[in-house]
N, C-alpha and C positions, 0 to 999 in steps of 0.2 A: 579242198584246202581246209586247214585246219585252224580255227579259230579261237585264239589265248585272250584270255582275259588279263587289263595290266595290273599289274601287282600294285597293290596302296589300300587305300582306306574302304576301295569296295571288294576287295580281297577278303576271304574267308580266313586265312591264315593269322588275322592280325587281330588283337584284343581290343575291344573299346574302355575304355572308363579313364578315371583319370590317376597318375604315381601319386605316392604321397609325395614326393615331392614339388610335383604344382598344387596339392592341396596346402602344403604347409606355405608355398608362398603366397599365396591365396589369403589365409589365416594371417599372414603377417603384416600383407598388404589393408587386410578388414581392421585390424587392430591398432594400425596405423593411423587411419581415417576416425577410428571412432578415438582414438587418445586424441586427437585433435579437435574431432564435436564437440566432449561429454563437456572441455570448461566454456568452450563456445553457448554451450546451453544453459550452464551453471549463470555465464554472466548476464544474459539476458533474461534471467529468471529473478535475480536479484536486479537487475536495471528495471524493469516490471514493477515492482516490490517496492523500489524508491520512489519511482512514478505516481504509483498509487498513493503511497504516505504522502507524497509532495503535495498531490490535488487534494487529499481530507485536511491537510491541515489547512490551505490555504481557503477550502470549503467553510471549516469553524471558525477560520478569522475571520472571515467578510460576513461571517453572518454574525461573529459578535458583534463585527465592526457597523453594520446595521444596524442592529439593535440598542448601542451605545448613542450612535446617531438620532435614530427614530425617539430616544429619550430626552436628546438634545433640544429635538424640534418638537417635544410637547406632544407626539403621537401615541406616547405610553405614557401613562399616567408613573408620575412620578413617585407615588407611592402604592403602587401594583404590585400584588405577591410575585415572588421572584424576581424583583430588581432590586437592585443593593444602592445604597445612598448615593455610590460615585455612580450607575447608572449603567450597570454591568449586569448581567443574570450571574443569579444566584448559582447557579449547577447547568449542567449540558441539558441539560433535560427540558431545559424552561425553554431553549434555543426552540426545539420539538412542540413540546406541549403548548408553546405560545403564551401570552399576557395578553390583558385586555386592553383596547387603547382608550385612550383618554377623551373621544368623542364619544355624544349622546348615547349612541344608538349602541351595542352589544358587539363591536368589532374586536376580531383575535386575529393578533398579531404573530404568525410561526415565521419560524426561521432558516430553519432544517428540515426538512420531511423524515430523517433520522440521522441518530451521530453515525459516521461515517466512524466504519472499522479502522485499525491499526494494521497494516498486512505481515508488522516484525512483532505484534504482541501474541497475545496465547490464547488462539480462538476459542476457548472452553469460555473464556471472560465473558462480562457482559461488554457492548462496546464504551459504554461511557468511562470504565476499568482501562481501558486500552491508552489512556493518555495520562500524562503528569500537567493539572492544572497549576495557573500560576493566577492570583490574585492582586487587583488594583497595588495592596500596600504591601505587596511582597518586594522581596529582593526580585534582580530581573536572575541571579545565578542559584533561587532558594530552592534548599534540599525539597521542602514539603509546601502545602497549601495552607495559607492565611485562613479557607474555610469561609471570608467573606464575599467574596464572587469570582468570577470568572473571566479575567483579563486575556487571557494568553493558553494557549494550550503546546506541550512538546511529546515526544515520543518516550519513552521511558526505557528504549531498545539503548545496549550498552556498544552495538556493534559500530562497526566503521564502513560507513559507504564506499561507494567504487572509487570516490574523486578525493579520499584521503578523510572526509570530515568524518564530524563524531554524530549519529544522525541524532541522538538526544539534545544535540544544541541547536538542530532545524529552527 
């Protein structure tokens, strides 16, 4: 008796690989997928980005906001280089570098361990560059710094966040 082998895919007679035309739907269906990732990715890169600004800034307010306190309650010396009459540091730096307190003994007062970056400014900058300071007798809407201390700190980014705001008025 003779014995046939059945015709298909373990047949000799028939090609393997694939037409161009399941590669092209292939290609259509890849392209599909990724036009729908790439702003998937975009907005969580920028959601990121706002996160980040969101925490720095609310990092230099609590530590101003310390620091304006701590002069309140007499633990900075009231006339300590780098604090300004209304009781505010002079520049971010002082936040870092610290002021001496007002008790006997040689205690420094830091604030920051460092200014925390801007993630919408131009990382070439230095970080204390990365912000628009606003000063005790500034306007609360002023283009530039009074120069006499350090009330407020905002972004200087001209762009529009996810949720419509302007992020320069954070």
């Amino acid at each position: 008796m003779r014995n046939y082998a059945p015709r298909g895919w373990l047949s000799s007679n028939t090609s393997s690989g694939f037409s161009l035309v399941e590669l092209l739907v292939v290609l259509v269906i890849l392209s599909i997928l990724a036009a729908a990732a790439v702003p998937y990715a975009e907005v969580t890169v920028r959601r990121e980005k706002e996160l980040e600004l969101r925490r720095s800034l609310r990092e230099v307010r609590s530590a101003i906001d310390r620091f304006h306190d701590d002069w309140k309650a007499g633990r900075i010396a009231k006339s300590a280089e780098g604090v300004s009459d209304h009781g505010y540091p002079k520049t971010l730096q002082v936040l870092v570098d610290g002021v001496e307190g007002a008790q006997a003994q040689a205690v420094r007062h830091r604030y920051l361990r460092r200014i925390p970056r801007n993630p919408f400014a131009d990382p070439a900058l230095p970080p204390a560059e990365h912000w628009v300071w606003r000063g005790y007798q500034d306007a609360p809407d002023a283009a530039s710094w009074g120069g006499g201390d350090v009330y407020d700190i905002r972004s200087a980014s001209p762009q529009v966040a996810l949720d419509g705001s302007r992020i320069n008025s954070w």
